[in-house]
N, C-alpha and C positions, 0 to 999 in steps of 0.2 A: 887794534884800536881803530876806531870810524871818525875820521874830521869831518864835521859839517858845517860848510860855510854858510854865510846866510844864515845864520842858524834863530835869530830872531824874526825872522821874513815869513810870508804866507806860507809858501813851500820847507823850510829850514825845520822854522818851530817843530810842526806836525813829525816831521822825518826825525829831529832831536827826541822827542815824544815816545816814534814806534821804535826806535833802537833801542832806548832804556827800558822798555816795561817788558825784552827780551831782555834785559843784563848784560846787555852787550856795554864795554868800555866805549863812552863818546868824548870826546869833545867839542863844546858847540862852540866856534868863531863867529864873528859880527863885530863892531867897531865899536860899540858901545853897550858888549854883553855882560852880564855881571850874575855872579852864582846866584842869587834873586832869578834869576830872568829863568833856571832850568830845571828840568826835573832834579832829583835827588839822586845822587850817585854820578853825574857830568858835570866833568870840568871846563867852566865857561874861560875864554880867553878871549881878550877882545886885542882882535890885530884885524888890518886893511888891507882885503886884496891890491890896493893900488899902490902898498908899502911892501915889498918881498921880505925885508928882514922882520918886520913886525909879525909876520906869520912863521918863521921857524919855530921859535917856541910850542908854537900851537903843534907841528908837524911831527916833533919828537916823537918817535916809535909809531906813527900813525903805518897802516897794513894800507886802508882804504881810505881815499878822498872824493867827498862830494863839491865839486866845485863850481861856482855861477859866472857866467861869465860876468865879468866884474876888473875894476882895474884897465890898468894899458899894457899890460909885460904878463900876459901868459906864459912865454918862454920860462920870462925870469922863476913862475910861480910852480910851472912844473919840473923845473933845475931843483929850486927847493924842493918840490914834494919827494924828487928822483934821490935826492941827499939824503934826506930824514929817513929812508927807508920804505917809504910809500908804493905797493906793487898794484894798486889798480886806481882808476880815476874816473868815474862820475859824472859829466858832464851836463848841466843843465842851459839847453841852449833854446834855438828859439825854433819852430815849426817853419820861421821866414828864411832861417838859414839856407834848406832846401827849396820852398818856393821861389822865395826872391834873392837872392843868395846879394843882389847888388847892393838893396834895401839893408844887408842885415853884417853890411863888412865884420862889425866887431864879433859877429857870434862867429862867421865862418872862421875867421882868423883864431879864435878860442877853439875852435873843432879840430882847426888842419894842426894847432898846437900839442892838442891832446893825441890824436894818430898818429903823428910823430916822433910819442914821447920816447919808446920804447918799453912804455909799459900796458899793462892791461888796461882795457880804456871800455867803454862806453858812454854815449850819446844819447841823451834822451830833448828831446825838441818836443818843448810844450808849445797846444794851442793856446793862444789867448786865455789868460786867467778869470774866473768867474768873478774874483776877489777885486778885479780890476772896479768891479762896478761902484765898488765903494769911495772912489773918484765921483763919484756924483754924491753924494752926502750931502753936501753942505749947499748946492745948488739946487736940490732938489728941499732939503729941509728952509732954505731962505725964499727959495722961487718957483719951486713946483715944477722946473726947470731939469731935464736931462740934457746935455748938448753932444751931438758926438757924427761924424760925418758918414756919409753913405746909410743912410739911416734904414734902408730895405734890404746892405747887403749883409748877409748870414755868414756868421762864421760857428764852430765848430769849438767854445771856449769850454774849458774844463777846471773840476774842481781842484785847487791845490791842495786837497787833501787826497786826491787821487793822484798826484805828480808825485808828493810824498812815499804813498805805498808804494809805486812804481820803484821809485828810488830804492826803498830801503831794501826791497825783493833783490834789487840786482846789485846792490851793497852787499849783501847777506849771501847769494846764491852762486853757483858755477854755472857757466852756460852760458854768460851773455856779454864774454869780451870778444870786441869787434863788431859788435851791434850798434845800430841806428836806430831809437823807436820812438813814431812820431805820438803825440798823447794825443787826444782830443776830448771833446766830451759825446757822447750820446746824438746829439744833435746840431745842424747848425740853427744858431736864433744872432735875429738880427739888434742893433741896438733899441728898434721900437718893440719889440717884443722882448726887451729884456724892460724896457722904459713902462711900459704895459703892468708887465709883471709886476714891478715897485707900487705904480698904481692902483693897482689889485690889492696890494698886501695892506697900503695905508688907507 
């Protein structure tokens, strides 16, 4: 069976999504998921990573966990997952973990937890999410307004529906414990050429 945290989130959903429409056994967690919220055939549970007992339930006979960094007690979260029977782990961390590793304490601290576990592990470090932009919504539909700093530097953001495929490959597949793989999208664009783009569209 596949736990996927986050399982209502940009990345989660989509990964809850492509596990089902293979018949694979999931379970999607999120804090406030409800059998409404998932495809047909997944059992929604809603527990908080920032609660460890509220997720055993969810972890019962789980093979595989997708996990976000989320919460304060990693340890505590992969203790659980090590209990429940959980032999591989998932990791969705951040692209900054490696760059900036000072900027990003909480993600390194969830990476050196999952290495540690004793279990089969992978890391996957997304860039910046595309989905981010929808943070300008309301600024942009009340003021015509994008705001966002460094406005000429380019980053490399990618679709969370492409974070998701990744995922469920290396949930599903042999081959990728012990790995590190950083996502990106296609291109770097900076926040005026994503500001541009919006402008374009409307």
């Amino acid at each position: 069976m596949f736990v996927v945290t986050g399982a209502t989130g940009n990345v989660g959903r989509t990964l809850v999504g492509l596990l089902a429409e293979e018949g694979l056994p999931v379970t999607a967690v999120a804090r406030r998921v409800t059998q409404a919220d998932v495809p047909p055939g997944v059992l929604a549970v809603a527990a908080d990573l920032g609660d460890v007992a509220s997720l055993r339930p969810a972890l019962a006979g789980a093979d595989a966990l997708f996990l976000l960094v989320a919460g304060e007690d990693p340890e505590g979260v992969i203790a659980a997952a090590r209990e429940a029977g959980v032999r591989r782990i998932v990791l969705l961390s951040s692209q900054g973990a490696g760059t900036r590793p000072g900027a990003y304490p909480h993600a390194v601290r969830f990476e050196e937890a999952v290495r540690g576990s004793g279990l089969a592990w992978t890391v996957l470090r997304s860039g910046g999410l595309a989905s981010n932009a929808y943070a300008w919504a309301e600024p942009v539909r009340l003021h015509r307004t994008a705001e966002a700093p460094f406005g000429d530097v380019g980053l490399p953001f990618v679709d969370p529906a492409d974070v998701a495929a990744v995922a469920a490959a290396v949930l599903r597949e042999d081959g990728h414990d012990g790995a590190t793989y950083v996502l990106t999208g296609p291109e770097a664009t900076t926040p005026r050429d994503r500001a541009a783009a919006i402008a374009a569209a409307l």
